[in-house]
VEXMARSE-386423 format. One record per residue (C-alpha): x, y, z; residue in three letters; residue number from 1. Coordinates in steps of 0.5 Angstrom, whole numbers, plus 500, padded with zeros to 3 digits. Example, Ala and Ser with C-alpha at 12.3 -4.5 7.8 and 13.67 -1.06 7.14 Angstrom:
! residues 2
PT / px / py / pz / resn / resi
PT / 525 / 491 / 516 / ALA / 1
PT / 527 / 498 / 514 / SER / 2
END
This chain:
! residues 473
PT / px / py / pz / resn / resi
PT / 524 / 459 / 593 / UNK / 1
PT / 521 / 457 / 588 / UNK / 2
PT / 525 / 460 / 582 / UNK / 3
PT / 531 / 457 / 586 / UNK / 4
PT / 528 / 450 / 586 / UNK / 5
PT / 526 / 451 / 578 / UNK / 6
PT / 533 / 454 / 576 / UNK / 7
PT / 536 / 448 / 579 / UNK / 8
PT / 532 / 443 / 576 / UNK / 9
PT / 533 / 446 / 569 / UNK / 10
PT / 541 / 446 / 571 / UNK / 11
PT / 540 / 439 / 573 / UNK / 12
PT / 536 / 437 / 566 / UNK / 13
PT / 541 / 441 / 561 / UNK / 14
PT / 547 / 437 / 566 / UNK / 15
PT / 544 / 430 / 564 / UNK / 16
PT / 542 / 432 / 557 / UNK / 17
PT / 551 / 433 / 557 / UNK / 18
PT / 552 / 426 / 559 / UNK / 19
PT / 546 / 422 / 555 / UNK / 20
PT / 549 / 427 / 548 / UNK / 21
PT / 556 / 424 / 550 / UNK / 22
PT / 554 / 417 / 551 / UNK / 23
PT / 548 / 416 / 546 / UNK / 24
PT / 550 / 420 / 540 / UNK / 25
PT / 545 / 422 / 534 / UNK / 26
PT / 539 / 419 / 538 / UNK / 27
PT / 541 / 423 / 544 / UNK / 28
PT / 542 / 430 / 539 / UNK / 29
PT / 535 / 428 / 537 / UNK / 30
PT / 531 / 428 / 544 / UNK / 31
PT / 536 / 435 / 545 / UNK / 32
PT / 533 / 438 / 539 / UNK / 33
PT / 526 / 436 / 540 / UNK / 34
PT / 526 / 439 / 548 / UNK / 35
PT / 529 / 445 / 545 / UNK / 36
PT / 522 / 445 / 540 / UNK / 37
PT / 518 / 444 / 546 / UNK / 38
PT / 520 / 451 / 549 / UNK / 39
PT / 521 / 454 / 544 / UNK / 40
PT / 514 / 454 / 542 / UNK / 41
PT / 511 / 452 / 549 / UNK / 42
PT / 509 / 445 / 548 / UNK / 43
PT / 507 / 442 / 556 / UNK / 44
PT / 513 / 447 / 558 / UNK / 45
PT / 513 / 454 / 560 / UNK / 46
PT / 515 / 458 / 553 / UNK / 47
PT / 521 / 459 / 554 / UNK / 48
PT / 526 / 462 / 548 / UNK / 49
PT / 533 / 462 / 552 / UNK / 50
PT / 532 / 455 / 555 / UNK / 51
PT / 530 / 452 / 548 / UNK / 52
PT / 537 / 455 / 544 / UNK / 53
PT / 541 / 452 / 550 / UNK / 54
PT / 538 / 444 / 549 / UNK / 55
PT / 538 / 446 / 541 / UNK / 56
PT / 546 / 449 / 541 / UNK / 57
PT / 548 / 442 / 544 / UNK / 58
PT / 544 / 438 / 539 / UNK / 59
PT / 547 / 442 / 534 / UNK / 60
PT / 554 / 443 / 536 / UNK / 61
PT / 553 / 435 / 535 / UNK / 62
PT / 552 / 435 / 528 / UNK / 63
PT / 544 / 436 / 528 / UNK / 64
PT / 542 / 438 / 522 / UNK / 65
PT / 534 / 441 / 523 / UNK / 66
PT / 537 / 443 / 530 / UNK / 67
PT / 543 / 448 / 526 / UNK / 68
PT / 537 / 451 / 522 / UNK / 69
PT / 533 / 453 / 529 / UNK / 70
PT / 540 / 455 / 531 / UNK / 71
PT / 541 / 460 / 526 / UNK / 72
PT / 533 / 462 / 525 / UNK / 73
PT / 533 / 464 / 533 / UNK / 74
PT / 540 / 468 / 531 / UNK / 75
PT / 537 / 472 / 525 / UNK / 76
PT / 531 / 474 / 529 / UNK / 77
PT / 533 / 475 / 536 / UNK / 78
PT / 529 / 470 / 540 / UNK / 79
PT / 533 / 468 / 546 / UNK / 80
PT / 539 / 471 / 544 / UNK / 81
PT / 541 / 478 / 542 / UNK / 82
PT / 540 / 478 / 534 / UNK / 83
PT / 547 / 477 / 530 / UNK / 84
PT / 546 / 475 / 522 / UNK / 85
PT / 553 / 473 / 521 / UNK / 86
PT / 552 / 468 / 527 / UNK / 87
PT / 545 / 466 / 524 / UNK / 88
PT / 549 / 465 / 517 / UNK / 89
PT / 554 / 460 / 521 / UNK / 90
PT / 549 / 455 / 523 / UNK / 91
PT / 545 / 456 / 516 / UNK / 92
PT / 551 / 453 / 512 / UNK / 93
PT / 553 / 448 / 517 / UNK / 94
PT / 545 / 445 / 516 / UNK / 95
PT / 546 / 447 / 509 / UNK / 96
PT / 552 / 443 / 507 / UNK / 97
PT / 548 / 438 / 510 / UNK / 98
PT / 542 / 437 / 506 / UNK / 99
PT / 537 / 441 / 509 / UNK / 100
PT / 533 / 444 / 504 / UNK / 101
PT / 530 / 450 / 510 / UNK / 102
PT / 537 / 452 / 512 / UNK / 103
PT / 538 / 452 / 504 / UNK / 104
PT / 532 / 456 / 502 / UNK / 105
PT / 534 / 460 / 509 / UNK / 106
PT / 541 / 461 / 507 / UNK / 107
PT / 539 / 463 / 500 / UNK / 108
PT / 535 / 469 / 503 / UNK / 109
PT / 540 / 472 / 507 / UNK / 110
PT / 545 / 472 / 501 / UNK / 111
PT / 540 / 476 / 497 / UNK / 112
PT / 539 / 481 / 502 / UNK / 113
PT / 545 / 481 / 504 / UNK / 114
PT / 544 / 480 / 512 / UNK / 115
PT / 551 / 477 / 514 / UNK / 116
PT / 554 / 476 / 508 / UNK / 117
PT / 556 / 481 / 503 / UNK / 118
PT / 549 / 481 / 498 / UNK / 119
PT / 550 / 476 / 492 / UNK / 120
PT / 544 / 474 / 488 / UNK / 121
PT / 548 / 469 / 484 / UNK / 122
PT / 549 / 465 / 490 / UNK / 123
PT / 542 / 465 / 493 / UNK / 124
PT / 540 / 463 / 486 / UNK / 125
PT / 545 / 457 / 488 / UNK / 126
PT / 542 / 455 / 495 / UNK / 127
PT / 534 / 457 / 493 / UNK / 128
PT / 536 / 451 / 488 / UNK / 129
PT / 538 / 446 / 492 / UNK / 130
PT / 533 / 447 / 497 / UNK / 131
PT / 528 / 447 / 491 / UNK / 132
PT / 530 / 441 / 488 / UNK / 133
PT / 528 / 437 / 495 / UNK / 134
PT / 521 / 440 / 493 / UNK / 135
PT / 521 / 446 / 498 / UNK / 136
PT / 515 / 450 / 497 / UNK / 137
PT / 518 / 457 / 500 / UNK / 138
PT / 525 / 456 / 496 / UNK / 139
PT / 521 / 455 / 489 / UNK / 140
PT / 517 / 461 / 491 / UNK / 141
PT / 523 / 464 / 492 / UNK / 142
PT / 526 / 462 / 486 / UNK / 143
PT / 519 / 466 / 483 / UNK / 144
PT / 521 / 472 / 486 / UNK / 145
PT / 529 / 473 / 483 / UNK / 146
PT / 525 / 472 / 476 / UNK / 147
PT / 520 / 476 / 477 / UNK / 148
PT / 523 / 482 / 479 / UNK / 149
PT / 530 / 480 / 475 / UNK / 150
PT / 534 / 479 / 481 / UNK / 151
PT / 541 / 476 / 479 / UNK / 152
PT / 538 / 473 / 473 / UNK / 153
PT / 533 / 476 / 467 / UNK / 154
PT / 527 / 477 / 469 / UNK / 155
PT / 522 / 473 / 466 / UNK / 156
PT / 515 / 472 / 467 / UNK / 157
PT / 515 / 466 / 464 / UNK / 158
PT / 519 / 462 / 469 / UNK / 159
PT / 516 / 466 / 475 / UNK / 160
PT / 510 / 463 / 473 / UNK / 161
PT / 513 / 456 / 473 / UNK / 162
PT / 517 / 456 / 480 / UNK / 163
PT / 510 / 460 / 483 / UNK / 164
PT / 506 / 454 / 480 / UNK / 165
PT / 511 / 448 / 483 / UNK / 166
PT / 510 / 453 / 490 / UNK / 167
PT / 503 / 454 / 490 / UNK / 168
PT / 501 / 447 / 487 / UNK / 169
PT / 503 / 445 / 495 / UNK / 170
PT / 499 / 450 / 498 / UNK / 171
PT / 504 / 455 / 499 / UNK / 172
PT / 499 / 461 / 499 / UNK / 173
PT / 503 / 467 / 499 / UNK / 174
PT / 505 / 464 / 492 / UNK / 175
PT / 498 / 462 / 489 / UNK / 176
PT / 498 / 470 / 490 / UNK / 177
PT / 503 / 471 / 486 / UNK / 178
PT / 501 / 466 / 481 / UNK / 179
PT / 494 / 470 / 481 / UNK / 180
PT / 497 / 477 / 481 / UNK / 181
PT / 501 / 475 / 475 / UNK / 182
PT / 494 / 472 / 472 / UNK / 183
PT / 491 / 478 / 474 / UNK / 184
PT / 496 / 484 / 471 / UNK / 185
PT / 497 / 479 / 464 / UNK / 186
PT / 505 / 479 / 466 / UNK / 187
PT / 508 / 474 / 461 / UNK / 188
PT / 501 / 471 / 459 / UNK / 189
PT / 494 / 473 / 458 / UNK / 190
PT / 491 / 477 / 462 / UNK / 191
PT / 486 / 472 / 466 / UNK / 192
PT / 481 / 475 / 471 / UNK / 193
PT / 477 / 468 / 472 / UNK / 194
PT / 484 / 464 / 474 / UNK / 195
PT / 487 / 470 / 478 / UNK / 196
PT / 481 / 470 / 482 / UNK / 197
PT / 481 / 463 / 482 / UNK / 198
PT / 489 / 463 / 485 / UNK / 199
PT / 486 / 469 / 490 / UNK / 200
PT / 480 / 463 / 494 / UNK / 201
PT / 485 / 457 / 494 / UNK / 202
PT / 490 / 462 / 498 / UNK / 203
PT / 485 / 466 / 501 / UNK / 204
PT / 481 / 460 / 504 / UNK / 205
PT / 488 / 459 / 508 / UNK / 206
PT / 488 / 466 / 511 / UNK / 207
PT / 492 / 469 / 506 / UNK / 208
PT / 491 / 478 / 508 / UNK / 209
PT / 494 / 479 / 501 / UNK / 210
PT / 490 / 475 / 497 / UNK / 211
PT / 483 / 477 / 502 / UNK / 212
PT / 485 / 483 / 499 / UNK / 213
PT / 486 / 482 / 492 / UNK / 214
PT / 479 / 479 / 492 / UNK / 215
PT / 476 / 485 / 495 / UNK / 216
PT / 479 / 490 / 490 / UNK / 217
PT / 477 / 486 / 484 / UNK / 218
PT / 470 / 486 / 486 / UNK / 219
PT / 471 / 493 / 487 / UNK / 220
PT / 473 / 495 / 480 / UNK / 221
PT / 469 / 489 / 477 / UNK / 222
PT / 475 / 486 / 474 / UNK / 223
PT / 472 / 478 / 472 / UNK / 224
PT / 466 / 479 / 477 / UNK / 225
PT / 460 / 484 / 477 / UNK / 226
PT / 461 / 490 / 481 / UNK / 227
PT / 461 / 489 / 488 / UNK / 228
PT / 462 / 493 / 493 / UNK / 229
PT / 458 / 489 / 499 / UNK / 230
PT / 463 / 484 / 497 / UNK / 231
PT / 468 / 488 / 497 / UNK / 232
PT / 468 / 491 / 503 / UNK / 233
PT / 467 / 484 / 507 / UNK / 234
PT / 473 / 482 / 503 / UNK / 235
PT / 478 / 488 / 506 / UNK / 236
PT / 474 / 486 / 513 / UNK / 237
PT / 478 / 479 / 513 / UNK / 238
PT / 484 / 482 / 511 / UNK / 239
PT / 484 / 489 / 515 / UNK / 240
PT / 482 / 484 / 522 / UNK / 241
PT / 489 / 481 / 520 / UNK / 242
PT / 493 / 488 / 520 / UNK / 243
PT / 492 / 488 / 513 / UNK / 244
PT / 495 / 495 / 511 / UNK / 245
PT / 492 / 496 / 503 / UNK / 246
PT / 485 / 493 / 507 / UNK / 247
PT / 485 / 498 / 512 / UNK / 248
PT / 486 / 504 / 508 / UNK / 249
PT / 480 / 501 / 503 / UNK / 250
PT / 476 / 500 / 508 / UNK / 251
PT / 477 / 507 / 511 / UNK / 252
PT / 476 / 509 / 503 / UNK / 253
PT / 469 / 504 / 503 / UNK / 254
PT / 467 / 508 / 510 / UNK / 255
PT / 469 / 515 / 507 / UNK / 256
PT / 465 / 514 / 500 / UNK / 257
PT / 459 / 510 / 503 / UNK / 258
PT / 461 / 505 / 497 / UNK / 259
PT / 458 / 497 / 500 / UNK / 260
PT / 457 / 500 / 507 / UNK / 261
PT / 452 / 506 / 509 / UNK / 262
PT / 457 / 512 / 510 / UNK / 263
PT / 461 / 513 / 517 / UNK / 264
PT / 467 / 518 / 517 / UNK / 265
PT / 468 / 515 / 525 / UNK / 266
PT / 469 / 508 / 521 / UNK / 267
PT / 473 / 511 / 517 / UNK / 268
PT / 477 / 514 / 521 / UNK / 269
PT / 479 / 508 / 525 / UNK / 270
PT / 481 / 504 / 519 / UNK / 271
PT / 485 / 510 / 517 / UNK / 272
PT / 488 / 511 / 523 / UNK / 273
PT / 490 / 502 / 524 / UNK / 274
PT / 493 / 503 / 517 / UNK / 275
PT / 496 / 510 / 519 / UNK / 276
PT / 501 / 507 / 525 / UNK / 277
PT / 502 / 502 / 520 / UNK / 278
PT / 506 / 507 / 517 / UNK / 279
PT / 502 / 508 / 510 / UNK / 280
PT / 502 / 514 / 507 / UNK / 281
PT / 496 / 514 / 504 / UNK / 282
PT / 492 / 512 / 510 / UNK / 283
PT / 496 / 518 / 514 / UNK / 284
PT / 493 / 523 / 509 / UNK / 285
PT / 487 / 520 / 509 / UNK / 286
PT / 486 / 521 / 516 / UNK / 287
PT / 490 / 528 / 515 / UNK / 288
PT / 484 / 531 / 511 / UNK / 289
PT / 477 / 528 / 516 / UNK / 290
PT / 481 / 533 / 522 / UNK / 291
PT / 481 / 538 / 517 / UNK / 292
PT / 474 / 537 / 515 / UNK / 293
PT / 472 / 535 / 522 / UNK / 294
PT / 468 / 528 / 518 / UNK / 295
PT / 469 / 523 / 524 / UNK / 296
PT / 473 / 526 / 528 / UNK / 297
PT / 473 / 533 / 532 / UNK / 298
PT / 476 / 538 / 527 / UNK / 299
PT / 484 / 540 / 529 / UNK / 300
PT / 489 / 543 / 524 / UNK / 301
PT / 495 / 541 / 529 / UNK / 302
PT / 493 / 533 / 529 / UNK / 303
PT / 491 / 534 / 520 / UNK / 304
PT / 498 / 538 / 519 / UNK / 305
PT / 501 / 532 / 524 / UNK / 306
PT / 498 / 527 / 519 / UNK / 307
PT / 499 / 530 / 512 / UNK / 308
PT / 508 / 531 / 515 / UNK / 309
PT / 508 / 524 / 516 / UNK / 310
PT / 505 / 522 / 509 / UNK / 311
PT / 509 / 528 / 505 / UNK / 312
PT / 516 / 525 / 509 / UNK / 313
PT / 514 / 519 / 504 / UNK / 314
PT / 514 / 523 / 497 / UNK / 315
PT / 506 / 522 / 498 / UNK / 316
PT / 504 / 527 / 494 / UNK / 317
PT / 497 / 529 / 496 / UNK / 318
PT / 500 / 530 / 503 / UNK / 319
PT / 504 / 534 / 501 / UNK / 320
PT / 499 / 539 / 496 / UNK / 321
PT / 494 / 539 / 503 / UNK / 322
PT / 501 / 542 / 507 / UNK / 323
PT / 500 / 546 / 502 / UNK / 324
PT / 493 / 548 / 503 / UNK / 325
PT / 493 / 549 / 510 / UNK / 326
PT / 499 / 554 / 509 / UNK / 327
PT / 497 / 558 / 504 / UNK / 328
PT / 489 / 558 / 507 / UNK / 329
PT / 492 / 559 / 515 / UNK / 330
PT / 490 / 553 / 517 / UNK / 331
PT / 492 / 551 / 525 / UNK / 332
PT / 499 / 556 / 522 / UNK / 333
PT / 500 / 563 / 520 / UNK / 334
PT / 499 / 564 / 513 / UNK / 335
PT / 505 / 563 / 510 / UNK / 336
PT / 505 / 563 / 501 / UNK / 337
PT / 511 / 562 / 501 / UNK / 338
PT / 512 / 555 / 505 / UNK / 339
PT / 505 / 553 / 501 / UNK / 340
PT / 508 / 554 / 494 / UNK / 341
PT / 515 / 550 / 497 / UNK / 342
PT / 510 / 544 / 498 / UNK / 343
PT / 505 / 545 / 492 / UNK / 344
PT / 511 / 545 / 487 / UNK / 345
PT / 514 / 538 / 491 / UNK / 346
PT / 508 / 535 / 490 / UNK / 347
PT / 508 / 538 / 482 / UNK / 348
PT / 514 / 535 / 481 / UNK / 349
PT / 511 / 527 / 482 / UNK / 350
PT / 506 / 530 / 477 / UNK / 351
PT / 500 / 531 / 482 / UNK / 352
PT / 495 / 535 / 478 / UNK / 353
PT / 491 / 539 / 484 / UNK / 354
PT / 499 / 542 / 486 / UNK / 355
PT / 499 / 544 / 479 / UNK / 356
PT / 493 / 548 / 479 / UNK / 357
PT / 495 / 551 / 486 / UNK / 358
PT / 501 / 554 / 483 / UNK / 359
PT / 497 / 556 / 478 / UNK / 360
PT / 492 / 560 / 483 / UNK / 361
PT / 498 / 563 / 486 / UNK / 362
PT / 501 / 566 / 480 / UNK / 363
PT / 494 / 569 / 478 / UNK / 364
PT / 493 / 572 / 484 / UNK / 365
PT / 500 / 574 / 485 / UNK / 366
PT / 500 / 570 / 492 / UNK / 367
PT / 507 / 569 / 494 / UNK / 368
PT / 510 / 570 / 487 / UNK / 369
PT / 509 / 576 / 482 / UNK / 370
PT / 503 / 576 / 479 / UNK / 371
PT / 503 / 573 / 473 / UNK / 372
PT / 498 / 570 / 468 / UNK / 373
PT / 501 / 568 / 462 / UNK / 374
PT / 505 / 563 / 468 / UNK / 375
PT / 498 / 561 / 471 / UNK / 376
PT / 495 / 559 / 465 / UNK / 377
PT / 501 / 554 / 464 / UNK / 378
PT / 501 / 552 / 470 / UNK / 379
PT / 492 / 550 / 469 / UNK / 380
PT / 494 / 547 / 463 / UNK / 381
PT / 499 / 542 / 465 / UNK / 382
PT / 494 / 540 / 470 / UNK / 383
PT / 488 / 540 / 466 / UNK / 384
PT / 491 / 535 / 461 / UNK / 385
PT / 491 / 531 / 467 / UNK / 386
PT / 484 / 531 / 467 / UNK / 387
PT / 483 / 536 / 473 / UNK / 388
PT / 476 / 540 / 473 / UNK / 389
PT / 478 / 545 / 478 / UNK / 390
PT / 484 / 546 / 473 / UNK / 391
PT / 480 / 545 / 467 / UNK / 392
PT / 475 / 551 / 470 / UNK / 393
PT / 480 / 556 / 471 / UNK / 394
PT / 483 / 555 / 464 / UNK / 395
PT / 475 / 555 / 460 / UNK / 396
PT / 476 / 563 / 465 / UNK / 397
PT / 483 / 564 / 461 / UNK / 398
PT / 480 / 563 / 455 / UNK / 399
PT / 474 / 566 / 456 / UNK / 400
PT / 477 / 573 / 459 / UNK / 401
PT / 483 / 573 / 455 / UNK / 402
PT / 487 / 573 / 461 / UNK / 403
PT / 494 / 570 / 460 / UNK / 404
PT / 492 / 567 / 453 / UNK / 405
PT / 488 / 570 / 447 / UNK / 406
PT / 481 / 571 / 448 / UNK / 407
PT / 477 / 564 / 444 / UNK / 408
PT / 470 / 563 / 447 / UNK / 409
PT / 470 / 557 / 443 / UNK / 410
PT / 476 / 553 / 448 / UNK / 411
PT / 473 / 557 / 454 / UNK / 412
PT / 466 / 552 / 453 / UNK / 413
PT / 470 / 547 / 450 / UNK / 414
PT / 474 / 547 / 458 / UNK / 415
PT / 468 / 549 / 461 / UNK / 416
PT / 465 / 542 / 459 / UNK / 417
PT / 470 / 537 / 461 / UNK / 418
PT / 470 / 541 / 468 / UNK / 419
PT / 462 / 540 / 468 / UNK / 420
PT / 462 / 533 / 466 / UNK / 421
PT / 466 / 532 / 472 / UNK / 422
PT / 461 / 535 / 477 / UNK / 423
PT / 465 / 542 / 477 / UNK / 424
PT / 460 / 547 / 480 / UNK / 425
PT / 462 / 553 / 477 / UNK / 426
PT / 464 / 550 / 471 / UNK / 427
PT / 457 / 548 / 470 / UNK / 428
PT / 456 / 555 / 472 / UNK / 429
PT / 460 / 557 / 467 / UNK / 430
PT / 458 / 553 / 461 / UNK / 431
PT / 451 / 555 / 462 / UNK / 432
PT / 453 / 562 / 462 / UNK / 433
PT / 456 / 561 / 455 / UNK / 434
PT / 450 / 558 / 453 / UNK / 435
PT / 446 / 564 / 455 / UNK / 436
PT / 449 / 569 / 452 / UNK / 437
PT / 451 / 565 / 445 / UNK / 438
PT / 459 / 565 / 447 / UNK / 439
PT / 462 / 560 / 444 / UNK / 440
PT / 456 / 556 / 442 / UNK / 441
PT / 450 / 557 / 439 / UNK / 442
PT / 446 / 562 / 444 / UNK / 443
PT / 441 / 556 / 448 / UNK / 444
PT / 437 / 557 / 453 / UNK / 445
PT / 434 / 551 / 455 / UNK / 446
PT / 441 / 548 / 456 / UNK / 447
PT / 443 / 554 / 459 / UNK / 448
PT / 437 / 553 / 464 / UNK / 449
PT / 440 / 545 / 464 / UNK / 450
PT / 447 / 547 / 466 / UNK / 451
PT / 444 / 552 / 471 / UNK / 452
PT / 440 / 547 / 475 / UNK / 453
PT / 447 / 542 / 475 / UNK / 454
PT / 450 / 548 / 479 / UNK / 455
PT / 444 / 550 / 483 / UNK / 456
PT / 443 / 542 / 486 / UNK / 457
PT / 450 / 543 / 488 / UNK / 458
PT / 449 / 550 / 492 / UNK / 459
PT / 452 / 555 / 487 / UNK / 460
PT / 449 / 562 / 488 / UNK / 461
PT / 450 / 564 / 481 / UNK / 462
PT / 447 / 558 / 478 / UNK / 463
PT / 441 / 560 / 484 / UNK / 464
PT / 440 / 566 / 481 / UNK / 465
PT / 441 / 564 / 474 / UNK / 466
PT / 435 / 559 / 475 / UNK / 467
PT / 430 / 564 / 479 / UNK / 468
PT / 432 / 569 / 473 / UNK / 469
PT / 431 / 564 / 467 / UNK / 470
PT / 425 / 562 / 470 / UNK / 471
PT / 427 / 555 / 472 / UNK / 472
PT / 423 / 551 / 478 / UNK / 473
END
């Protein structure tokens, strides 16, 4: 009963609002379009999106500009109504024409995107200008981006500086992260550290995720400011809370490496997961490697191939390269080199350094394809200019065996040592063998011993028995 009572006041409200729109004119379409405002965002009435655009139709079908421009927006997003861009174009031109720089600036978006009318840059440059002559801050952004990016004119750092400094010179804070971006990357201009930052606060002050998270990684890497870790993860924590996707994964990243915070793989699975089911590729590796680890979560192949196929589906390498892995080691699957190879030349093709490597291990040990040296030095050679340790190593092992290439102790040491100094366990190893037999390098004991230890602390059974045998503590 009292639905019917509600329904036949609100029928009684609209039928009076038609009479008072037929006798009061401008004045009447005003009261309209506020009514449709009040339910629209719920103020002293029910929320309400269908009831809002019947009072905001009838207010815009008598000429009221804002009105028109609601009209419209509600259209382009579905609120109230099923969405219909092409319906949202109509109502945006009949404010447009009006003067009314939102639905200018909303016009001009829908034609540089192409939603409802063919994509025609050249006329949202037209209606941003419009908008952004009456000082519009979100158009003079708009404006920024069609330079930046060279979408219908040339692009021009220059000018998407000027039109981002009209916006973020209002408050607009997805500009005045623009404006730091350009600052902090030297696009156009000088790089400036100092200005980016201070561009960053004003727009992370309002809230901005983005700008919280740009901030976080500048004191992550030191860029302006003194290394930081604390206090770039209490950065990437205002952003993450926000949904911030690039904050969640590098707090995850934080939690994983124990950079800023004491070490938690279970945080760090949450965080990845919150970026992961946001669809972030990174993220969804990430994720994918603590269940084949077992770090945080319980270890399960089955979830680790579920997160590693999402992210490889993106052309995420690394994921693809983990596919790899588990296929070609038997992980939740039947050990298939085949397939292994499929993924780990994927990943090789954007350039990934330890897909690169893997093949390389598959043509050394005939895995999946003919055994082939000559080709598996290739392969570590390609990866080891990449700076890969793993790759590194195992051509330092070609070298020094003479396997695939001809026999050069001297390049054996030489790729021993950038695999060393990169942490390389057996590369540590394998340095100090040369240097305990003279191979390569003048024969050296104590550095033999130094390079045995460097293994040993790492669990290298071989460094162990070295250093038992060379008489080191």
């Amino acid at each position: 009963m009292k639905k019917q009572i509600w329904i036949t006041w609100l029928l009684a409200v609209l039928l009076t609002a038609s009479f008072a729109l037929a006798e009061g004119g401008a004045s009447d379409a005003e009261t309209l379009y506020e009514r449709g405002m009040e339910y629209f965002y719920g103020e002293n009435v029910p929320q309400d999106d269908e009831t809002a655009l019947e009072f905001l139709i009838q207010a815009a079908e008598a000429g009221h500009a804002e009105a028109q421009d609601q009209v419209g927006y509600m259209y382009r997003n579905g609120y109230g109504v099923e969405q219909d861009f092409e319906e949202a174009v109509e109502w945006y031109r009949k404010s447009a024409d009006q003067g009314n720089a939102s639905a200018q600036n909303r016009l001009g978006y829908m034609y540089e995107h192409g939603y409802g009318v063919d994509q025609d840059y050249a006329q949202a440059m037209e209606w941003y200008r419009k908008a952004a002559d009456q000082g519009h801050d979100a158009a003079q952004f708009n404006i920024g981006m069609m330079y930046e990016y060279g979408r219908g004119v040339d692009q021009d750092y220059a000018q998407a500086m000027e039109w981002y400094l009209k916006s973020a010179e209002q408050g607009n804070p997805v500009a005045q992260g623009s404006v730091a971006w350009l600052y902090a990357n030297g696009c156009g201009m000088d790089q400036d550290y100092a200005l980016a930052m201070e561009w960053y606060l004003k727009a992370a002050e309002q809230g901005d995720s983005d700008a919280q998270c740009n901030i976080g990684w500048m004191y992550y890497n030191g860029c302006g400011v003194d290394v930081d870790y604390e206090q770039a993860v209490q950065w990437y924590l205002l952003a993450a809370e926000q949904g911030n996707v690039a904050a969640q994964c590098n707090l995850g990243l934080a939690y994983r490496n124990g950079e800023g915070v004491e070490q938690d793989y279970a945080q760090a699975a949450k965080w990845f997961r919150e970026a992961a089911e946001q669809g972030d590729a990174e993220s969804q590796y990430n994720l994918g490697w603590l269940y084949v680890a077992g770090r945080g979560v319980e270890q399960n192949y089955e979830l680790a191939t579920e997160w590693y196929r999402e992210a490889a589906a993106q052309g995420y390498a690394p994921a693809q390269n983990g596919l790899g892995l588990l296929y070609a080691y038997g992980q939740g699957m039947d050990l298939d080199y085949a397939t292994a190879l499929e993924w780990f030349q994927r990943a090789a093709e954007r350039g990934n350094p330890e897909a690169l490597c893997h093949i390389g291990w598959m043509c050394d040990n005939g895995y999946g394809v003919e055994l082939d040296h000559e080709a598996a030095v290739e392969w570590y050679q390609m990866s080891a200019t990449l700076g890969y340790a793993a790759a590194q190593n195992n051509l330092g092992v070609a070298y020094r065996d003479g396997e695939g290439i001809e026999q050069d102790d001297a390049q054996a040491v030489e790729w021993f040592r950038k695999a060393a100094e990169q942490g390389d366990a057996d590369a540590q190893c394998n340095l100090g063998e040369q240097y305990e037999q003279g191979r390569g390098v003048d024969q050296d004991l104590d550095q033999a011993l130094e390079w045995y230890k460097l293994s040993a602390a790492q669990g290298n059974q071989d460094a162990v028995a070295a250093v038992a045998r060379l008489g080191g503590e």
